[in-house]
C-alpha positions as CSV (number, residue, x, y, z in Angstrom):
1,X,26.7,30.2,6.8
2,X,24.9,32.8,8.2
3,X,26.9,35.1,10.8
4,X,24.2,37.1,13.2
5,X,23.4,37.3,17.1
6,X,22.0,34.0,18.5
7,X,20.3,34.3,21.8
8,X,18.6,30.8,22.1
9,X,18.8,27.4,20.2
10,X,16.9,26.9,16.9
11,X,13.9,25.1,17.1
12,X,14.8,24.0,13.7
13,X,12.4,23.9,10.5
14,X,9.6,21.4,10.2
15,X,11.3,19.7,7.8
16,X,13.8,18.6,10.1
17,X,14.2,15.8,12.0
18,X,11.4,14.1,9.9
19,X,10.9,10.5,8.9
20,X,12.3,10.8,5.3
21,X,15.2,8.5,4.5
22,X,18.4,9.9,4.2
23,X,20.2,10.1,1.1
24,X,24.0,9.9,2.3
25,X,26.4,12.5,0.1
26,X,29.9,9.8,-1.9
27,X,32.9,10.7,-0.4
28,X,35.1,11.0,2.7
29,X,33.2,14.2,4.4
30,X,29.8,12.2,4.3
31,X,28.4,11.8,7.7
32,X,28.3,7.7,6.9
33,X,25.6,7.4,10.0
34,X,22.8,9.4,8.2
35,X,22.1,11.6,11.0
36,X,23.6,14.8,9.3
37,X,22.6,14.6,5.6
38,X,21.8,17.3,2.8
39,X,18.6,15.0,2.6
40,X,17.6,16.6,6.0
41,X,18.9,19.7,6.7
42,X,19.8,20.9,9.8
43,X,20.6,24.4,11.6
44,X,22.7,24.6,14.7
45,X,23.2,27.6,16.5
46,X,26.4,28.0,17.8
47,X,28.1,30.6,20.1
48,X,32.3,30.9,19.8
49,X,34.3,33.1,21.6
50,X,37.1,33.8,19.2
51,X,39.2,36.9,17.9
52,X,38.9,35.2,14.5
53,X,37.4,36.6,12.0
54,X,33.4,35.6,10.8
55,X,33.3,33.8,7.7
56,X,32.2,35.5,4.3
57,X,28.6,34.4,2.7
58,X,30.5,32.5,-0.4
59,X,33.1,31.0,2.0
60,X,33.5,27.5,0.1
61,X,33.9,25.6,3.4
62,X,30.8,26.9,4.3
63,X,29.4,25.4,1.3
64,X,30.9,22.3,1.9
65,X,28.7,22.1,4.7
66,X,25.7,22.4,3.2
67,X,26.6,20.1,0.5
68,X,27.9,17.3,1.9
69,X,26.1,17.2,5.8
70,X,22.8,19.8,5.1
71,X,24.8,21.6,8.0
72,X,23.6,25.3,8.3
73,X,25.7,27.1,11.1
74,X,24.0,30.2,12.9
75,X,26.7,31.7,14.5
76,X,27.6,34.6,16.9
77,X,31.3,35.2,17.3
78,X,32.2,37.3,20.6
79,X,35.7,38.6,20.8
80,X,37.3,38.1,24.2
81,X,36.8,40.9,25.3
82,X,33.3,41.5,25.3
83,X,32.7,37.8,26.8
84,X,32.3,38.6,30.3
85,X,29.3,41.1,29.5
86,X,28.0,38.1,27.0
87,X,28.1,35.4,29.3
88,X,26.2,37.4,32.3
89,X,23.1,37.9,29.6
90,X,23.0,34.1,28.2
91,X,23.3,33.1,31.9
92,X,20.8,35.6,33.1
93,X,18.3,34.2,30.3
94,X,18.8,30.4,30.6
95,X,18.5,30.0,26.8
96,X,21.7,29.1,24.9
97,X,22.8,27.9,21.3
98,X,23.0,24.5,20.3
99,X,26.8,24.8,20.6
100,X,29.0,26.9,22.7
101,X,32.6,27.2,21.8
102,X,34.2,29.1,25.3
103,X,37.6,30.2,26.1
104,X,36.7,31.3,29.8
105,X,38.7,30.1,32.5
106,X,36.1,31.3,34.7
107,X,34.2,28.1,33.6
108,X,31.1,30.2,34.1
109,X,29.4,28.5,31.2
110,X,29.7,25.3,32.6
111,X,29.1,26.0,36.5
112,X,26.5,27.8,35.6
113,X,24.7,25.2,34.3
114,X,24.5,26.0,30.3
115,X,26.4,22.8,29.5
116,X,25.3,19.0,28.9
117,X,27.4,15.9,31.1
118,X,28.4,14.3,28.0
119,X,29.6,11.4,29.4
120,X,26.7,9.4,28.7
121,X,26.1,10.0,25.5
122,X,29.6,9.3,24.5
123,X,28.9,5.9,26.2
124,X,26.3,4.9,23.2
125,X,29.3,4.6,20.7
126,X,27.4,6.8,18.1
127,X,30.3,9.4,18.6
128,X,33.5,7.4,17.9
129,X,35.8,9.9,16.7
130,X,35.3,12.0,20.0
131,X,35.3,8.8,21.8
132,X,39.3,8.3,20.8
133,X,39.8,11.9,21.0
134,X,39.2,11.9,25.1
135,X,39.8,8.1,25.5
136,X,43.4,8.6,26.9
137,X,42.6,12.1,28.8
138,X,39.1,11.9,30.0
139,X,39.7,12.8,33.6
140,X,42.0,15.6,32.3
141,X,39.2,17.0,30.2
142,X,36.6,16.2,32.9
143,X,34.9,19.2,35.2
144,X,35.6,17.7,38.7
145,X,34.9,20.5,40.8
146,X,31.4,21.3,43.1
147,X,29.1,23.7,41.0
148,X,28.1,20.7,38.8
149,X,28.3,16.8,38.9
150,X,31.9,15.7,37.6
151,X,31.6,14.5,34.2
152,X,32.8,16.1,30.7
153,X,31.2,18.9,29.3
154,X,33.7,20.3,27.2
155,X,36.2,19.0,24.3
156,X,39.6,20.7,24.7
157,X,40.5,23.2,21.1
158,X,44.2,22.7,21.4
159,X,46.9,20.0,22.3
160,X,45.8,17.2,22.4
161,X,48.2,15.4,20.2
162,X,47.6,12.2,17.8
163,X,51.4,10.8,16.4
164,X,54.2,13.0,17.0
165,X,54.0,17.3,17.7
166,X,55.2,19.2,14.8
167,X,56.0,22.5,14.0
168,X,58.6,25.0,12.5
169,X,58.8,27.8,15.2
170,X,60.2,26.6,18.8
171,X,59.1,28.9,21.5
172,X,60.3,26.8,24.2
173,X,63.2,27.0,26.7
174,X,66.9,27.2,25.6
175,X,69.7,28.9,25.7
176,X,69.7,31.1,22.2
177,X,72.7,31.7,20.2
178,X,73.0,33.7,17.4
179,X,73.1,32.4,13.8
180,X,76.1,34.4,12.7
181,X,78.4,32.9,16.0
182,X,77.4,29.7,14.3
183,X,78.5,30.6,10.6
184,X,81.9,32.2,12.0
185,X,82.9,28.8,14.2
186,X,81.7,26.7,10.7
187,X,78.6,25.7,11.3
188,X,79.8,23.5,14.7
189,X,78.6,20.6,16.2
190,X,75.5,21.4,18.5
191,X,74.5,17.8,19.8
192,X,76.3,17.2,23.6
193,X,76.2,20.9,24.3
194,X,77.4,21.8,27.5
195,X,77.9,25.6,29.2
196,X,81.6,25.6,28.6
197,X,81.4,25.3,25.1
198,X,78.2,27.6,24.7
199,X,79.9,30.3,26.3
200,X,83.3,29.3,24.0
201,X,81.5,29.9,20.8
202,X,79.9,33.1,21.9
203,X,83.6,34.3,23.6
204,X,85.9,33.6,20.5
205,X,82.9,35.3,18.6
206,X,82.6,38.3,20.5
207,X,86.8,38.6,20.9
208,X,86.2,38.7,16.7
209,X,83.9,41.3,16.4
210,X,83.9,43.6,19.6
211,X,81.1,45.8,17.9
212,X,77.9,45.8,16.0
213,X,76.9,48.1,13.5
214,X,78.9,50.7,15.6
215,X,77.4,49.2,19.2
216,X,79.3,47.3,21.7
217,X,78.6,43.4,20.6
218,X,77.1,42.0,24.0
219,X,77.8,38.4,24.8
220,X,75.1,37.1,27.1
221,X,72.2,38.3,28.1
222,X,70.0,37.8,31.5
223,X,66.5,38.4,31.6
224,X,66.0,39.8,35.0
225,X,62.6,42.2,35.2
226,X,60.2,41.8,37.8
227,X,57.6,38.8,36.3
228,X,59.8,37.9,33.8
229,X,62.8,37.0,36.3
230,X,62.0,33.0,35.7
231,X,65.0,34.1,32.6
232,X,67.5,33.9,35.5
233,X,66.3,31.3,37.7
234,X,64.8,28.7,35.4
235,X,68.3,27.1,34.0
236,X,69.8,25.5,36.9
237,X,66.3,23.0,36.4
238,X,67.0,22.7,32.3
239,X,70.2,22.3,32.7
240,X,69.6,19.7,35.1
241,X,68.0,17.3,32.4
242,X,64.1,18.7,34.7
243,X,61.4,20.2,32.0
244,X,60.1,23.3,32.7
245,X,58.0,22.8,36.3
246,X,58.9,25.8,37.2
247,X,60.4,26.7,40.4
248,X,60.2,23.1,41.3
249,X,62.1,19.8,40.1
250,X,60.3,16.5,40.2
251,X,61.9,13.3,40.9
252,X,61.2,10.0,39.7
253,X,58.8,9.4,42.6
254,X,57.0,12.5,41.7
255,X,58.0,14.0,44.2
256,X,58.4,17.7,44.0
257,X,61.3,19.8,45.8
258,X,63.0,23.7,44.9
259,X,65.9,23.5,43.7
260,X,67.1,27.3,44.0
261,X,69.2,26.4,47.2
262,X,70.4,23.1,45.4
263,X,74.1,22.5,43.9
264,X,72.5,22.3,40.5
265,X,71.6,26.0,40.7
266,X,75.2,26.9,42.6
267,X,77.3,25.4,39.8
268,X,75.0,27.5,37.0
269,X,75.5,30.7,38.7
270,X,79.3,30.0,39.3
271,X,79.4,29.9,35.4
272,X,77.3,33.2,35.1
273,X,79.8,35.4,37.6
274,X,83.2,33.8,35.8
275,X,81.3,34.7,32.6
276,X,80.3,38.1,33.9
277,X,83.9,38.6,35.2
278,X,85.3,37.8,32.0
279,X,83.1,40.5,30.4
280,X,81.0,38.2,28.4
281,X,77.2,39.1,30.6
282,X,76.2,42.5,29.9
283,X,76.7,44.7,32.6
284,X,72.9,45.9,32.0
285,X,71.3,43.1,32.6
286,X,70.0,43.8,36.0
287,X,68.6,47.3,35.2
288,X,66.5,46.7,32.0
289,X,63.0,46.5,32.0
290,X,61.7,43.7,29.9
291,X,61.0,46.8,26.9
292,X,64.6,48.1,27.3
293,X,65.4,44.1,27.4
294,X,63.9,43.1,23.7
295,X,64.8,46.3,22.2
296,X,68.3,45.3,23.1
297,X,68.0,42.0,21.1
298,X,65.8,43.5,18.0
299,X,69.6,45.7,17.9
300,X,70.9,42.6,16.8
301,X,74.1,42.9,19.0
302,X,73.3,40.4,21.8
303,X,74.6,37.4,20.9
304,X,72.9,35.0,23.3
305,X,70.8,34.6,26.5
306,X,68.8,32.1,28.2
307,X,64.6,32.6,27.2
308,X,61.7,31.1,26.0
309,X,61.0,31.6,22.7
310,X,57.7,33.5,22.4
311,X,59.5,35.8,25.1
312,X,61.3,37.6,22.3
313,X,58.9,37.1,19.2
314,X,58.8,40.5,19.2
315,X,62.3,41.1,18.8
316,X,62.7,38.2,16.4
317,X,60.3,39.7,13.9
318,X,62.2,43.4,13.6
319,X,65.3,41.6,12.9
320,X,63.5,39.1,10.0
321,X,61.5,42.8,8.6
322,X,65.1,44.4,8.7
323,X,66.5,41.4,6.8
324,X,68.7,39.9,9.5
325,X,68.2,36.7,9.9
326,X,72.1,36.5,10.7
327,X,71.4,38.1,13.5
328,X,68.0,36.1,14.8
329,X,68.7,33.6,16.8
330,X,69.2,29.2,17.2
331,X,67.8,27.3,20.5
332,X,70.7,25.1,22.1
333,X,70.2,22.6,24.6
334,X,73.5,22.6,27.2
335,X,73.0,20.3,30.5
336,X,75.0,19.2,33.1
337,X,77.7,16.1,32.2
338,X,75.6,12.7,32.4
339,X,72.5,14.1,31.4
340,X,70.0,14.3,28.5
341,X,68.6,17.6,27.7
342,X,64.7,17.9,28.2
343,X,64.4,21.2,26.9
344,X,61.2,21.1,24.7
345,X,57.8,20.1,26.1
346,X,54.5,19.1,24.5
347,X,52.2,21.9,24.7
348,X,49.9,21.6,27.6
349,X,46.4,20.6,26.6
350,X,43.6,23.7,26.7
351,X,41.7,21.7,29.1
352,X,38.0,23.2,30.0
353,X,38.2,25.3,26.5
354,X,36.7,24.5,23.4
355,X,33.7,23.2,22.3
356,X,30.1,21.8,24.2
357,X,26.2,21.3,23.9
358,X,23.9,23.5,25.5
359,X,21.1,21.9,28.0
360,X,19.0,24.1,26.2
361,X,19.3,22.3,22.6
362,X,16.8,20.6,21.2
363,X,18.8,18.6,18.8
364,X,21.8,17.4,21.1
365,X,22.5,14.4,19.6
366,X,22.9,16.1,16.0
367,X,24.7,18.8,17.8
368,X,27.4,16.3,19.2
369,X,27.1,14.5,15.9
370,X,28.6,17.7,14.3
371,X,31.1,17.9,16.6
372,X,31.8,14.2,16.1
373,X,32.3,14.8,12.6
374,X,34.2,17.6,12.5
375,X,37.1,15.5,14.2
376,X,36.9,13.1,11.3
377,X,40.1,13.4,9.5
378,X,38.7,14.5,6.4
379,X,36.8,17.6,7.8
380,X,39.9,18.1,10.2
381,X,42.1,18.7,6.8
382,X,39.5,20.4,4.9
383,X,39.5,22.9,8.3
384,X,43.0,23.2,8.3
385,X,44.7,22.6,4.7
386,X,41.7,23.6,2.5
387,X,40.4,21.7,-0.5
388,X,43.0,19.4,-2.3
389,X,43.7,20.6,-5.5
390,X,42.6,24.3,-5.0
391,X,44.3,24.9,-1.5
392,X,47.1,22.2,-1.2
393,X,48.1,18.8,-3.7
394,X,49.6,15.5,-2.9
395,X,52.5,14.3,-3.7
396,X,53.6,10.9,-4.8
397,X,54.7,10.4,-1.6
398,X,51.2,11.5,0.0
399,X,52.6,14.1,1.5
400,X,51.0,17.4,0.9
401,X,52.2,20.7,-0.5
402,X,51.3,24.2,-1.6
403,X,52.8,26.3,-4.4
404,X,54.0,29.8,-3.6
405,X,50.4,31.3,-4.7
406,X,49.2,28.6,-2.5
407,X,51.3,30.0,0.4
408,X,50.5,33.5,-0.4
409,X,46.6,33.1,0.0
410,X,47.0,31.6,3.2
411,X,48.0,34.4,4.7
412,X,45.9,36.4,3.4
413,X,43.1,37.7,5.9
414,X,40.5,38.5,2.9
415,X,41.3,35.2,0.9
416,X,40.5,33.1,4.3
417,X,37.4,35.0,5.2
418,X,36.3,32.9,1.9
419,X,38.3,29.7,2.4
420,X,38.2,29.3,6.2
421,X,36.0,29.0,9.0
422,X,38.9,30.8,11.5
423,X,36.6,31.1,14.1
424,X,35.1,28.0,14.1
425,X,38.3,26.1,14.0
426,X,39.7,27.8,16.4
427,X,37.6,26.6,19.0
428,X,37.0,22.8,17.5
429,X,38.9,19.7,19.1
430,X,41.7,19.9,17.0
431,X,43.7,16.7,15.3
432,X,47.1,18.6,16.7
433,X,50.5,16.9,15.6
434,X,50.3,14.3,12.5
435,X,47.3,12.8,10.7
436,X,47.4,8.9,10.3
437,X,49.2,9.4,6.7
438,X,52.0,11.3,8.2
439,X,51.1,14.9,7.2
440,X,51.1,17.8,9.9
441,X,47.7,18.8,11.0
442,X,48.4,22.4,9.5
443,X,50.8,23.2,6.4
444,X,52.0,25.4,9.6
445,X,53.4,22.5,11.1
446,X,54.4,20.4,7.8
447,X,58.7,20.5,7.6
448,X,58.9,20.8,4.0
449,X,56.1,23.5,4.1
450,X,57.6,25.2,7.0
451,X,60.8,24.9,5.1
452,X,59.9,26.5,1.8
453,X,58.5,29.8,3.5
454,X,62.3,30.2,4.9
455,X,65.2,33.0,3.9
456,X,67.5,31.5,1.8
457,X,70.0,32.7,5.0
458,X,68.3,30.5,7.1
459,X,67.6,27.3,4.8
460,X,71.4,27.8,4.5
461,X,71.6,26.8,8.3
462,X,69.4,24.8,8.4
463,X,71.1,22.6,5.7
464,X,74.4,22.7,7.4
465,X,72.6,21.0,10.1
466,X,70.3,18.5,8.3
467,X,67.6,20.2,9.6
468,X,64.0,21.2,8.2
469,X,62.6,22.9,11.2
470,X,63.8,25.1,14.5
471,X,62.0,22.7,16.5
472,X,64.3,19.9,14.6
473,X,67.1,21.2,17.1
474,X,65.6,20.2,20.3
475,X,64.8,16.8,22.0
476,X,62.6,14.7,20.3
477,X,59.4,15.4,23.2
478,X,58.5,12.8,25.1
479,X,55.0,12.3,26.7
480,X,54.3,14.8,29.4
481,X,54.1,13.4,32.8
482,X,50.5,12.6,33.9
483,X,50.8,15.8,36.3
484,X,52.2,18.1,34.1
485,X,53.2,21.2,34.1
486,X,53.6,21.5,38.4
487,X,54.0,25.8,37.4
488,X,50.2,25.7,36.7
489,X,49.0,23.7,40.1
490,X,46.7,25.7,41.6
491,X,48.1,27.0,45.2
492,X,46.8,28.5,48.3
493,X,47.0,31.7,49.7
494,X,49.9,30.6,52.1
495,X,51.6,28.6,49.4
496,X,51.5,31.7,47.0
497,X,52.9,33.7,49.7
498,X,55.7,31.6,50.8
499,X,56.5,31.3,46.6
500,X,56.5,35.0,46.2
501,X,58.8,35.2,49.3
502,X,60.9,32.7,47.7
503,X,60.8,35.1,44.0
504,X,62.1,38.0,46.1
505,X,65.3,36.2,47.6
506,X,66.0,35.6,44.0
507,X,65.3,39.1,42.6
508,X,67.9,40.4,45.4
509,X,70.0,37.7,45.7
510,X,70.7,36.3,42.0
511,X,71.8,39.6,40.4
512,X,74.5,40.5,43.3
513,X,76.1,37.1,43.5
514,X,76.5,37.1,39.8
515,X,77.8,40.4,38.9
516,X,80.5,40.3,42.3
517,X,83.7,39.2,42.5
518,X,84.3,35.7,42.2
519,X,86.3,35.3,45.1
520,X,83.4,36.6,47.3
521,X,80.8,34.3,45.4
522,X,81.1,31.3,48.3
523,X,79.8,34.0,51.1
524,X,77.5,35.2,48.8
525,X,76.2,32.0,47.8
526,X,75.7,31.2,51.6
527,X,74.1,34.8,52.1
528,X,71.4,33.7,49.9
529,X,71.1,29.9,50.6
530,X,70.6,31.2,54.2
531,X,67.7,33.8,53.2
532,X,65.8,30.9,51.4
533,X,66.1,28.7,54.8
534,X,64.2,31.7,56.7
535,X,61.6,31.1,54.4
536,X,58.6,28.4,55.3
537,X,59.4,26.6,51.8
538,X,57.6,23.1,53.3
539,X,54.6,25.1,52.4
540,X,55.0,25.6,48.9
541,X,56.2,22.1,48.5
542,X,53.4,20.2,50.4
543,X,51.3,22.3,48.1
544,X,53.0,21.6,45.0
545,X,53.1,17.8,46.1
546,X,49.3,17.8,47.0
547,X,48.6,19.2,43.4
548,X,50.5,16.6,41.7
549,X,49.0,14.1,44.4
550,X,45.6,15.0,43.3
551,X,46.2,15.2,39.2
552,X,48.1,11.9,39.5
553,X,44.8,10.4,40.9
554,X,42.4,12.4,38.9
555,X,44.0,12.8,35.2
């Protein structure tokens, strides 16, 4: 593979694209059509906006390429941010690479006319494993604004799931607890969770050990900072048995409504000033920044709050280089009595990122053939796991490992540069959750890979619990909804206003009627009920309700 600037597509040497039969490569990463074979070679350009890393000359993928499809890839590799500039020149110039791989959410690739409708093309059949990769989520993936003609000009790089989501890491929703509460109360049952017994555990825990490494031992955190406040007004929804749609829950009708004025969200913050009366919420909570907040937890004497997990990676990762896990934390799952926790989410699909052909390329159809390919599941392992034998085996059970050397490499940033295309793969379609033999599309996302790379602490909980992975403690995830998430639906100018409006009662509201006294809570509850009435919230909704309207109808 050779890595250098691309400003147009190849023309491509004489050699290719003549008569002379092809000679299709044995095996599984053979392009079994004959129009990419080693007996005519072809270069594709390609442009990728990634922050992964070019490959090296002897990268063995690379040579995979060549060997078993002739493939040679030109390829210019823009980080993020130097895109903008990037994009403006290729524009400005009307020339493009065979293949463009974009991230921008601009879409000013596509609106500016650099990308092929593929639509018709995928119509011939020549392209069937794209063909089932937007079969089910075509309008999703489709452009259906006014710049161009509707259609699909880009396949999405991540989330769109075949089989079941895997994964170790859960950076969801939940209410965290730590690991050590669990060990003192023996390791407890955590299925039926309710608030009462969440805040149980962390109360007879904290009455045990009042301090931490000579700090106060804080019982519950709340996550209250200005853009990060969704940490206090997101659980009433959760708790509710509602994913994650943000400041909204959606009924069965999909119809959406707030629910911050709503008994659901009364009866949570009832808990919160009894807990916060009892001494349990840390009387902190509504003065830290979100820095002041995850330096609190990386302390390791906060021993629960209510986040998502990526929110407090940060944190999570001091505590594992300090070596305590004890102190890191579980997701938990408490809801309301009569329903069923819908904590964890499939990820939302990267719709209008990834991977299309040029109008410039003169080789299109080998340009989407490569692309075709590349979602084969061979090539989609060989991307992901590496070469069997080398970079992964099979076990008896066909399910694939790695020895600890294996392991090692794989995190290694010079080993890959020779053993993976990163930035290519990056940006590909992408076989995300489980191959049709049951193995994880990445050993990332394998259990028992996921498993091995664990503390002996933590394989110690999880095998009180029967479990392999974090995610293995949350709901099984069900299919999104067709509109799914409603937090992302575009809004208007009045809608954003009135939601903003709406942020604010909460930000003023939220932190008094929690941290007073519990026999003023009713009037204070009504004090803030009665702000959210002033505000025009029929805007926001009819909004929200249009967007779901249109995606309903669209995706």
């Amino acid at each position: 593979m050779s890595v250098g600037l691309v400003g147009c597509t190849s023309d491509g040497d004489p050699q290719e694209g003549s008569s002379k039969a092809a000679v299709i490569p044995e095996g599984d990463l053979a392009d079994k059509s004959g129009t990419l074979t080693p007996s005519n070679p072809t270069t594709l350009t390609t442009w990728i906006t990634s922050a992964q890393q070019a490959p090296a000359p002897d990268n063995k993928i690379t040579k995979l390429l060549k060997d078993q499809l002739g493939v040679t890839l030109k390829y210019e590799i823009v980080t993020p941010d130097n895109v903008d500039q990037k994009i403006g020149v290729m524009l400005a110039g009307g020339e493009y690479p065979d293949l463009v791989g974009t991230t921008d959410l601009k879409l000013r690739l596509l609106e500016g006319g650099a990308l092929l409708r593929l639509d018709d093309m995928l119509d011939t059949g020549d392209y069937p494993n794209l063909a089932e990769y937007v079969k089910d989520d075509i309008k999703k993936m489709s452009y259906s604004g006014d710049e161009v003609d509707p259609g699909l000009y880009i396949f999405p790089n991540y989330n769109r799931f075949y089989g079941e989501p895997t994964g170790g890491t859960y950076y969801g929703p939940a209410f965290w607890i730590q690991k050590r509460v669990l060990e003192d109360a023996g390791y407890p049952d955590l299925s039926t969770m309710t608030l009462d017994r969440y805040f149980q555990l962390i109360a007879d825990y904290k009455a045990k050990h009042p301090q931490t490494d000579g700090a106060p031992t804080v019982g519950f955190e709340v996550l209250a900072s200005t853009g990060r406040e969704w940490g206090m007004t997101n659980p009433p929804a959760l708790l509710s048995g509602s994913p994650n749609n943000g400041g909204v829950i959606v009924d069965d009708k999909n119809h959406a409504s707030i629910y911050a004025d709503k008994d659901v969200a009364k009866d949570f913050y009832k808990v919160l000033n009894e807990q916060y009366d009892a001494g349990l919420v840390d009387r902190e909570s509504f003065t830290l920044t979100y820095d002041q907040y995850t330096a609190k937890l990386a302390t390791g004497a906060v021993l629960g709050m209510h986040d998502q997990g990526w929110d407090f990676q940060t944190a999570t990762q001091s505590l594992q280089s300090a070596g305590k896990d004890e102190y890191t934390y579980v997701p938990l799952m408490p809801v309301y009595d009569g329903k069923k926790p819908w904590y964890a989410d499939r990820p939302v699909m990267n719709t209008n990122q990834g991977f299309g052909v040029s109008v410039s390329s003169k080789q299109p159809e080998k340009a989407l053939k490569f692309l075709d390919v590349m979602m084969s599941e061979p090539w989609q392992k060989a991307l992901s796991w590496g070469v069997e034998g080398e970079d992964y085996q099979v076990g008896d059970d066909g399910m694939f490992t790695r020895t600890d050397q294996q392991r090692i490499n794989y995190k290694d940033i010079t080993w890959r540069a020779s053993n993976r295309l990163d930035a290519l793969l990056d940006v590909l379609p992408k076989h995300n959750g489980q191959f049709s033999d049951g193995n994880a599309f990445s050993p990332d996302d394998q259990p028992a890979e996921f498993f091995a790379t664990l503390t002996d602490y933590d394989r110690n909980v999880m095998e009180k619990y029967g479990k392999k992975t974090w995610l293995e403690f949350m709901n099984p995830q069900p299919e999104n909804p067709k509109y799914y998430p409603a937090w992302n639906i575009g809004l208007s100018d009045d809608a954003n206003q009135v939601n903003q409006q709406l942020t604010d009662a909460n930000v003023q509201n939220l932190p008094k009627i929690i941290a007073g006294d519990p026999a003023d809570f009713d009037a204070s509850w009504k004090a803030y009920v009665d702000a959210i009435h002033k505000i025009d919230v029929k805007v926001y909704e009819d909004a929200v309700n249009a967007g779901i309207k249109d995606r309903l109808a669209n995706w």
